[in-house]
C-alpha positions as CSV (number, residue, x, y, z in Angstrom):
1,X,75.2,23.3,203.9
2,X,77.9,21.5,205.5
3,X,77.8,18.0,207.3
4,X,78.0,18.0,211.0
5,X,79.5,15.0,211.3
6,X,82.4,13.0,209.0
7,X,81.6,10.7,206.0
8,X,82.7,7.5,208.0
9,X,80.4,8.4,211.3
10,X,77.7,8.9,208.7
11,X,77.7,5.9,206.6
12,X,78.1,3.7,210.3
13,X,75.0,5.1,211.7
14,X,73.5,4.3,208.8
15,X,74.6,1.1,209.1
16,X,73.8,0.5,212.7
17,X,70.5,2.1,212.4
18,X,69.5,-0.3,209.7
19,X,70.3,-3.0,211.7
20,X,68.6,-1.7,214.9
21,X,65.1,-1.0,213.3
22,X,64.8,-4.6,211.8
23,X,66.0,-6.4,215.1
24,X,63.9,-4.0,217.3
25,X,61.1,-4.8,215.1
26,X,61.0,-8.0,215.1
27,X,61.2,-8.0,219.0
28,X,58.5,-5.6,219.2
29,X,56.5,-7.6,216.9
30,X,57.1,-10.9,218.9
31,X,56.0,-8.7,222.1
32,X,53.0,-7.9,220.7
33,X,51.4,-11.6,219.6
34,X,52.9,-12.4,222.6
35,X,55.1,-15.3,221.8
36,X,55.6,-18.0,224.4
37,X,59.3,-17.6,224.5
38,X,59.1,-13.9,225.3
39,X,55.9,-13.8,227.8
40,X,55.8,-17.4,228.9
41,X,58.3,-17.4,232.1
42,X,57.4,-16.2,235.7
43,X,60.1,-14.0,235.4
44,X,58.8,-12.2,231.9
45,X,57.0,-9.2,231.4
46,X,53.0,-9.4,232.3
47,X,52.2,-6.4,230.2
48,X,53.5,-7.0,226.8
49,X,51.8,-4.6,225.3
50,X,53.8,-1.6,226.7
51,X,56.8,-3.3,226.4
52,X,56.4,-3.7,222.5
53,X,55.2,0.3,222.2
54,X,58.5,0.8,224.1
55,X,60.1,-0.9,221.9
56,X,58.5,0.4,218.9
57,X,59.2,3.7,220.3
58,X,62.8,2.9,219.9
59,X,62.6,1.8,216.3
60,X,60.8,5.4,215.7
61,X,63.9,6.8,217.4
62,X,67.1,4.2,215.1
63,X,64.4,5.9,212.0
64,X,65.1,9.3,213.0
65,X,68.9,8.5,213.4
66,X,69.3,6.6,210.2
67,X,67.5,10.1,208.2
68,X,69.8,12.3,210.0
69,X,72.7,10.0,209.0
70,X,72.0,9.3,205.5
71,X,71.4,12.9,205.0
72,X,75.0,13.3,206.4
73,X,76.6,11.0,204.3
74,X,74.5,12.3,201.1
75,X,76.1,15.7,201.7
76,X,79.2,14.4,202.1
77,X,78.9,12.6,198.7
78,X,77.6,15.9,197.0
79,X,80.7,17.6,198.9
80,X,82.9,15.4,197.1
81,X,81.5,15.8,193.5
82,X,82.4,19.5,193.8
83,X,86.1,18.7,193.9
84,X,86.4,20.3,197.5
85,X,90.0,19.5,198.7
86,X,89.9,17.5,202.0
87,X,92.5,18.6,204.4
């Protein structure tokens, strides 16, 4: 099987995506206990609820993205083990 996409797009979506799921979580989590700083304007969301399954929805979303990536850059590194010549 070949990789759809190049080693260094690979490994940065890895990257990112790792990065994404912890911040998102830890918005989503602060959505959902409802933390003063998130919910406690006039201007803030009344139903924090949804807005942390949105959110959470998203992290669901960076998973799928950093699987798809890391499966990318693992065939990339099994690619290179076979002494393939890169042009």
């Amino acid at each position: 099987m070949k990789p759809v996409v190049s080693a260094m797009q690979a490994w940065s979506c890895v990257v990112v995506s790792a990065f994404a799921i912890v911040i998102l979580s830890i918005i989503g989590a602060l959505f959902k206990s409802k933390h003063h700083e998130l919910a406690g304007g006039t201007e803030d969301p009344e139903n924090t609820d949804a807005v942390a399954s949105t959110v959470f929805i998203a992290v669901l979303v960076y998973a799928g993205f950093l699987v798809f990536c890391g499966l990318q850059g693992m065939l990339h590194v099994r690619e290179n083990r076979r002494g393939s010549i890169a042009l």
